[in-house]
N, C-alpha and C positions, 0 to 999 in steps of 0.2 A: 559433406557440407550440410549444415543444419539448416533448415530454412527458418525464417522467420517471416510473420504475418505481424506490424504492429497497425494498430487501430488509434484513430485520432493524431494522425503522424505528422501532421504540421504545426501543434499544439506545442505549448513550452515542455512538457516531458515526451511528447511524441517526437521530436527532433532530439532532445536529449537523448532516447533510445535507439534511434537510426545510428546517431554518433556512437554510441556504447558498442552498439551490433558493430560496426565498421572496425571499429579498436580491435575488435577478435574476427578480423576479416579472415584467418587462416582456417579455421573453423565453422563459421558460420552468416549468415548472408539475409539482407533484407529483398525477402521473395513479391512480398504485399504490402503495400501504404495505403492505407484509407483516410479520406476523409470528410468532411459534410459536404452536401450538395452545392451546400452556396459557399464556401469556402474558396478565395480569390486562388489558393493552391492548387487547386484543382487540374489535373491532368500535368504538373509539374516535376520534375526529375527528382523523388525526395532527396537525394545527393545534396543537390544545390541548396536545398532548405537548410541544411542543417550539416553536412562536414565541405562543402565549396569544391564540390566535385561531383560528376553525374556517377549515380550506381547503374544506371539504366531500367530504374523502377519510377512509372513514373504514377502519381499517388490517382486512386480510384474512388468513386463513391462507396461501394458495397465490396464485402469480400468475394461474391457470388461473380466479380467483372474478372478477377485472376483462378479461377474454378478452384479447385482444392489445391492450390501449389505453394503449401508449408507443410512442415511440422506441427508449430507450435507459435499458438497466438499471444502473444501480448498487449494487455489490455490496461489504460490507466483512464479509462474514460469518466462516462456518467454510470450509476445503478442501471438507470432504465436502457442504455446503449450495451452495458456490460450483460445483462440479461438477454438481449438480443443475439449475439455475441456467442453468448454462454447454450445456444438452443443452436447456432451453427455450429460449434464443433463438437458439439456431443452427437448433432446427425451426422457428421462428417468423418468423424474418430479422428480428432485432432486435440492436442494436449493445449491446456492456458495456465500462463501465468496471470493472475488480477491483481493487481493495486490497487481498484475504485477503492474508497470509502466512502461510508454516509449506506453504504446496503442495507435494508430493511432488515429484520428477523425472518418473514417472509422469504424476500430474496438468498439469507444466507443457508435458509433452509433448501433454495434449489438448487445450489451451489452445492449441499451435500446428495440429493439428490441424483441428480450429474455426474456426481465423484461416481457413480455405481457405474458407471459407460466408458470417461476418460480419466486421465491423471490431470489433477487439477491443484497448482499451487496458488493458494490465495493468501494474501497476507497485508493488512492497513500499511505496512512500512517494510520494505526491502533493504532498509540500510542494513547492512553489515554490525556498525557498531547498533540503531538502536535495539534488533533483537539481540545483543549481548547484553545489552540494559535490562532486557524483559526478565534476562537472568539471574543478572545483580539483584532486580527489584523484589525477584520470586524468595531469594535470600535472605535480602534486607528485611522484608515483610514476616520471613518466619521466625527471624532473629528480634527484630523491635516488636512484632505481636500488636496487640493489644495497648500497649504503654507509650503508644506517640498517636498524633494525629495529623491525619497523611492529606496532603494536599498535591493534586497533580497545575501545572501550569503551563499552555500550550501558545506559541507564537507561529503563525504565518503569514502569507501574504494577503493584502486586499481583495484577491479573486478569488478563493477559496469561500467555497460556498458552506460548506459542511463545519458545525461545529458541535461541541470538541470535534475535534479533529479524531479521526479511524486510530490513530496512533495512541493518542493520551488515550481512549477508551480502552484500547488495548491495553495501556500500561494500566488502569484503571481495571482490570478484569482476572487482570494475572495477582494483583494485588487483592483483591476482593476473594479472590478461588483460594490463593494463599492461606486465606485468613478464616475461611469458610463464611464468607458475606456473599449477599446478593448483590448485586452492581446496582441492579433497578431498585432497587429498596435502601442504599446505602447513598446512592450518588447526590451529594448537592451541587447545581449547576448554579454558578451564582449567590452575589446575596445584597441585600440591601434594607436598609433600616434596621432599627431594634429588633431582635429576638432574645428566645433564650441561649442562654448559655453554650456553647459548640458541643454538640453530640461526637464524641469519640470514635463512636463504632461508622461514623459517615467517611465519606472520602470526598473532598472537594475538587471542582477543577473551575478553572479560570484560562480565560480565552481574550485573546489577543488578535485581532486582525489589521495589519498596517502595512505599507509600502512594499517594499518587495521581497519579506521577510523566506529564506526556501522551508525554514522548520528549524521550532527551538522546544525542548519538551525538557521540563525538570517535575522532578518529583521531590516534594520536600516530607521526613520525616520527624517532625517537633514532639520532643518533651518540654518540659518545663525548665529543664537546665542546658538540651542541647541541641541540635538538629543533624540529620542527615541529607545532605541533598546528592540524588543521582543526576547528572546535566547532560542532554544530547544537543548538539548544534551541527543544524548540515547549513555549509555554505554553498554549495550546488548541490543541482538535481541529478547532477552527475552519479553522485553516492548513492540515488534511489534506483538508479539506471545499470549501475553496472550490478548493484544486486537481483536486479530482475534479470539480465545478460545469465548472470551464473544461477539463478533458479531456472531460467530457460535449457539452458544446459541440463539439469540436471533432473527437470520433470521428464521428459520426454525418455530417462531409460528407467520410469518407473511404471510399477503394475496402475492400475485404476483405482482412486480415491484423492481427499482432500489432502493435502499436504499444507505446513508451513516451511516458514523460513526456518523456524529451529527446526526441522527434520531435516532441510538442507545444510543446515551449519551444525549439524547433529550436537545440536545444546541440549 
């Protein structure tokens, strides 16, 4: 039975993942829930949070209150909590999956780091379908070239702090690496008032924050006479949830280093 450790687990995706874990209850088991101090959750059955039944775990402040009793941590937190996070299970020898996004270069630098101790899968989006997108886009991009101009467009919810979002940047990077562009050098975030004329070789993206949006990411590829658009739409968090379920599964029987989703979906 696989243990799992999820952090921030009364949170809208940390309930999501207790639920996800529960689904492959034949398998594998939520060992550890954490949460903030001041969180009304606290000391609560995560069961009850989030599938209406007790697991008999009942959620903690730190992971140091359940000692070393996981596998393998799941982490969809903040940078600064996932850094934390990321310095216990490298002294612990314990495997993570992360979904933060919004990490520093800094940060993702100690992310590879780390990878030299445990197996660590990191990746802005666990959907299933969107790294199949990443695929398509890796395609589309070395097919259309140079001869469209690519615009990424990203929609979530109101509480999302981070923008673009870990995802469009993602899709914004595979496209760029495609193309042999720099991201930092090509990216225009935004636009407003008169300029010159659109730079070709730039990559746009445009950001959406409204109601209870869970993630909508297109990429549009325009010529002059046609367009290509790739579209992801996740209607639950469930879809980011059960792809961290099956990278959880699947870090934990690999050697030490960084991993993504495409080496678990072997894209």
């Amino acid at each position: 039975m696989l243990k799992v450790a999820i952090v921030g687990a009364a949170g809208r995706m940390g309930r999501t993942l207790v639920e996800a874990v529960h689904q492959n209850n034949s398998t594998m088991c939520v060992s550890v829930a954490t949460v903030l101090a001041d969180d009304p959750a606290l000391g609560v059955d995560i069961g009850l949070l989030s599938v209406g039944a007790a697991l008999g775990v009942k959620t903690v402040v730190g992971l140091d209150h359940q000692g070393a009793d996981f596998d393998v941590l799941v982490d969809f937190t903040s940078p600064e909590a996932t850094m934390d996070h990321l310095a216990y299970c490298r002294a612990n020898n314990k495997a993570m999956v992360i979904g933060t996004t919004g990490l520093s270069n800094d940060q993702q630098q100690s992310l590879q780091a780390a990878a030299a101790d445990i197996p660590i899968l990191f990746a802005p989006n666990m959907s299933v379908g969107v790294n199949l997108c990443l695929k398509l886009l890796e395609d589309a991009a070395r097919v259309l070239g140079d001869d469209v101009d690519i615009e990424i467009t990203e929609a979530h919810h109101r509480f999302k702090k981070d923008a673009p979002s870990g995802t469009a940047l993602k899709m914004g990077s595979v496209i760029a690496e495609t193309l042999g562009r720099d991201l930092e050098e090509c990216a225009v975030y935004g636009r407003e008032g008169a300029s010159e004329e659109r730079d070709r070789k730039t990559i746009g993206f445009s950001t959406i924050r409204a109601g209870d949006i869970v993630g909508d990411h297109t990429v549009t590829f325009a010529s002059l006479g046609e367009r290509v658009e790739i579209t992801h739409k996740a209607s639950s968090r469930m879809t980011f949830a059960s792809g961290a379920v099956r990278g959880a599964q699947w870090i934990v029987a690999q050697e030490n280093g960084l991993y993504s989703m495409r080496d678990v979906l072997e894209l």
